[in-house]
C-alpha positions in Angstrom: -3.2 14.4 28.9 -1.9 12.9 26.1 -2.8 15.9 23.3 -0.9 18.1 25.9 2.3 15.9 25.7 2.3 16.4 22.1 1.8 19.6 22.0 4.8 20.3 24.6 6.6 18.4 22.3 6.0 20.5 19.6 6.5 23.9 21.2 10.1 22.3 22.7 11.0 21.5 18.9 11.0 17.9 19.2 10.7 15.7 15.7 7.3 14.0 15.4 9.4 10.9 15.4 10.9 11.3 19.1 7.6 12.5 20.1 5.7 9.1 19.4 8.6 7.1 20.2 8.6 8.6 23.8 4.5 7.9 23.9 3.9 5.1 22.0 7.7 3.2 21.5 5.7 0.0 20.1 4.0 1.9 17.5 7.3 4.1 16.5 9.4 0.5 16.6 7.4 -0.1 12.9 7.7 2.9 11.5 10.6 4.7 9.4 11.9 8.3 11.5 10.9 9.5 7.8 7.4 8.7 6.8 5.6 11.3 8.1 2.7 10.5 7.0 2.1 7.5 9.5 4.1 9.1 11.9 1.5 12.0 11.8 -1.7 10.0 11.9 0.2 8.1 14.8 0.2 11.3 16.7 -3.3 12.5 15.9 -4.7 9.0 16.9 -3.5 9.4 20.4 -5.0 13.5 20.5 -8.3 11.9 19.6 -8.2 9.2 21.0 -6.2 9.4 24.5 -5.1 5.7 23.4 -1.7 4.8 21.8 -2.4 3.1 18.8 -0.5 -0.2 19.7 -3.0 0.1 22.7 -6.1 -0.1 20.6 -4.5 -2.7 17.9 -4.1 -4.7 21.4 -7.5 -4.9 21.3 -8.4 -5.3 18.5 -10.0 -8.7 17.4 -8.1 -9.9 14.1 -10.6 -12.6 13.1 -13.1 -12.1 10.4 -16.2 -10.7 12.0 -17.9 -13.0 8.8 -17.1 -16.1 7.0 -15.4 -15.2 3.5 -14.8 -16.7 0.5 -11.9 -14.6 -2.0 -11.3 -15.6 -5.2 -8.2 -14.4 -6.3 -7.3 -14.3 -10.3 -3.7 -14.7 -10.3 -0.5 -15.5 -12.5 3.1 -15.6 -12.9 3.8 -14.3 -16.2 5.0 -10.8 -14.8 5.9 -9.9 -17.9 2.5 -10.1 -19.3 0.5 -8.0 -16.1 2.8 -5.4 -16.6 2.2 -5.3 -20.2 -1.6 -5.0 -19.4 -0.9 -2.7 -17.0 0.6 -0.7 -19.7 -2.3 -1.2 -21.8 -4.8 0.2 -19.7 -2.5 3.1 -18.5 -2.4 4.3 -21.9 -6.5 4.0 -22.4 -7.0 5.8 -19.3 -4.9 8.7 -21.1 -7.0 8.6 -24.0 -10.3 8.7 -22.2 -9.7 11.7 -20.2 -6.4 11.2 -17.7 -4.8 14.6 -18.3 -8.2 16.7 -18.1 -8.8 14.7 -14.8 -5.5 15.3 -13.4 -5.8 19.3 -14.4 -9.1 19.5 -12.2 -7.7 17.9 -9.3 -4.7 20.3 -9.3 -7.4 23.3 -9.7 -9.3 22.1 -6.1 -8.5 24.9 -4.0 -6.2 23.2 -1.0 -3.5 24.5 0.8 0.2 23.4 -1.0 1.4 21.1 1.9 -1.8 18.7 1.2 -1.4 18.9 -2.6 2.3 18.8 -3.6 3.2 16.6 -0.7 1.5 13.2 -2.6 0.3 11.9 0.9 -2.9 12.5 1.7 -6.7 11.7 0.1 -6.9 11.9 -3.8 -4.0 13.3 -4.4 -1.6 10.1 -3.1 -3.3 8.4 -6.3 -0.2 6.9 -9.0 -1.2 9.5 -12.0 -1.2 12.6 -10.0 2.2 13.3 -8.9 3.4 11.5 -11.9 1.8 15.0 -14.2 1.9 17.6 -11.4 5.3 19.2 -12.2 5.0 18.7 -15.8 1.1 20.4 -16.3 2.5 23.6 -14.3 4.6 24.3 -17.4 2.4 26.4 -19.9 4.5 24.8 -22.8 3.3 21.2 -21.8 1.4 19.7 -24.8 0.5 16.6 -23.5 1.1 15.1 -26.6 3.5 11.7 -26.9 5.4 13.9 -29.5 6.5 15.8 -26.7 9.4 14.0 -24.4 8.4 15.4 -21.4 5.0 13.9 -21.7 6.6 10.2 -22.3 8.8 10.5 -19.0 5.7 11.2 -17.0 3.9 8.1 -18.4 7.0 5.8 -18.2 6.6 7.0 -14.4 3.1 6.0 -14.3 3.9 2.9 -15.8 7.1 2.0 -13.7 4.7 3.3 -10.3 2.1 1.1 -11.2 4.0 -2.0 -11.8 5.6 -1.3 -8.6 2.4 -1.1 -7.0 1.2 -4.6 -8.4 4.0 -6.2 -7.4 3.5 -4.9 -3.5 -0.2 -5.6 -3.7 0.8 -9.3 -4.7 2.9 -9.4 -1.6 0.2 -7.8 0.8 -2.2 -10.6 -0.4 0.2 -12.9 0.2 2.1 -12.4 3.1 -1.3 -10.2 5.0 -4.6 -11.6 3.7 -4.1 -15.0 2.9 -2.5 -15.4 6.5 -5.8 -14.2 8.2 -9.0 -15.2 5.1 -8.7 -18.5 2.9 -8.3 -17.5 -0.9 -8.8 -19.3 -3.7 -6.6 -18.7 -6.6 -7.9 -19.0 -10.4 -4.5 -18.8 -12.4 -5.2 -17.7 -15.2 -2.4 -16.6 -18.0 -4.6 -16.9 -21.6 -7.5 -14.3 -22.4 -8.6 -17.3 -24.9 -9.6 -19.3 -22.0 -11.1 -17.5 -19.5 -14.3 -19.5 -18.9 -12.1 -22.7 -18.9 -9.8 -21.0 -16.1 -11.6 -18.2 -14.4 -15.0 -18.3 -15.1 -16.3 -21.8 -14.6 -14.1 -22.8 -11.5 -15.2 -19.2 -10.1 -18.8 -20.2 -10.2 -18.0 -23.7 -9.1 -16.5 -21.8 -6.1 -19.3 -19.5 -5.5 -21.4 -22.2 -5.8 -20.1 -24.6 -3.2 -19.4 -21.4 -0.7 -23.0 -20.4 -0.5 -24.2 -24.0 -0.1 -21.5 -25.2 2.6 -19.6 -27.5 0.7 -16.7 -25.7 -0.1 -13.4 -26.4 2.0 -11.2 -23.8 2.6 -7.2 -23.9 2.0 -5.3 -23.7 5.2 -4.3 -20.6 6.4 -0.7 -19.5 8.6 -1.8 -17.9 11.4 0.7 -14.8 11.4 2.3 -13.0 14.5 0.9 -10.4 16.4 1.0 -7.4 14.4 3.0 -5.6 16.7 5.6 -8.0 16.9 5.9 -8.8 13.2 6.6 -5.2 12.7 8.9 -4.5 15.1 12.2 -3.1 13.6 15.3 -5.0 13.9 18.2 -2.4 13.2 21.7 -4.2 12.1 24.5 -2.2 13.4 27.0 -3.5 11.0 25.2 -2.3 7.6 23.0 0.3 9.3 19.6 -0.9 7.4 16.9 -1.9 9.0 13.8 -5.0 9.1 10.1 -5.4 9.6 9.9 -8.7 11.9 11.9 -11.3 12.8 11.3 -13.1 9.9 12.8 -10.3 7.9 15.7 -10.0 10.1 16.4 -13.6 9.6 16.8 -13.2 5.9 18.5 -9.9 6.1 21.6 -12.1 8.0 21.8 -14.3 5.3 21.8 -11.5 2.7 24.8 -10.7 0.4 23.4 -7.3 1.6 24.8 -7.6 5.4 
């Protein structure tokens, strides 16, 4: 039943987007009418499956099926990760990055899954960055040439970029479901002293039963945290009613 209701859709020229928000209206509430990508997989969960996806996450238990102990190196000298960052960019260049990228572009796939960026191997930050730029004969790879230095600033700028929102995640996501234990830790001279030792110590107390474990904010549903809160005077839009909170304070509304 449900695969069929798509499928109308589609032969009526309906966008994606309209499609899953007259199925599923929960599950089209957190998504953007442009990301395609989720909007898709949206779709194809309910041919599958005959279930909406908001129905399943309804069901879904949200607990950790085990007890868990994350220890999470962390710092707040952005400056310095995205100088290591950089660092290790440039020595996955040197080992191979270019050669690696030119045999994922040779994989015999139709264009729409390999110049689109959004699905398997090739959404990986390194890919897209090079595509364009490897399809030109004249490309040397070399930092002499310009060209080449624009795609690795890319890299660079997409990577730091992707730090930053995988700091958030652990934050505002996995710390509100799993009790972490953080190990700042700013100076390579003293990594026993800051990560090392108190990761063991950790460990240690974890596998025996001693360890306590820092609080953790149970979060809202996910449904409910993602629901999208349009504002009709600047025309953006938020994730959650936290979000939307903020947003009205914002010099941006």
């Amino acid at each position: 039943m449900m695969k069929a209701l798509i499928e109308e859709g589609k032969s009526n020229g309906i966008h994606l987007f309209e499609i899953l928000t007259q199925l599923d209206p929960q599950t089209a509430e957190k998504l953007h009418p442009n990301d395609a990508r989720k909007i898709q997989r949206s779709l194809q969960v309910m041919e599958e499956t005959g279930f909406k996806p908001s129905e399943i996450l309804a069901q879904q238990n949200h607990k950790p099926r085990f007890e868990s102990c994350i220890l999470w190196i962390t710092t707040d000298n952005f400056d310095e990760l995205n100088h290591r960052l950089d660092v290790r960019i440039d020595e996955m260049i040197q080992r191979g990055l270019i050669d690696e990228v030119k045999a994922m572009k040779a994989i015999d796939l139709p264009a729409e899954i390999k110049n689109t960026y959004t699905k398997g191997i090739f959404q990986a930050i390194g890919y897209k960055e090079f595509d364009a730029y490897l399809d030109d004969r004249s490309a040397s790879a070399s930092v002499d040439d310009p060209r080449f230095t624009e795609c690795v600033d890319a890299m660079k700028r997409h990577t730091h970029k992707y730090a930053k929102n995988q700091i958030t995640w652990i934050k505002h996501r996995i710390s509100t479901q799993i009790p972490i234990h953080q190990l700042p830790f700013d100076d390579f001279q003293q990594w026993d002293r800051d990560v090392l030792l108190p990761g063991l110590n950790y460990a240690t107390r974890f596998l025996n039963g001693t360890l306590e474990s820092p609080s953790v904010n149970a979060r809202a549903h996910p449904m409910e945290e993602w629901k999208k809160y349009p504002c009709d005077i600047c025309g953006s839009s938020s994730n959650g009613i936290k979000e939307w909170q903020v947003h009205q304070t914002s010099k941006k509304h």
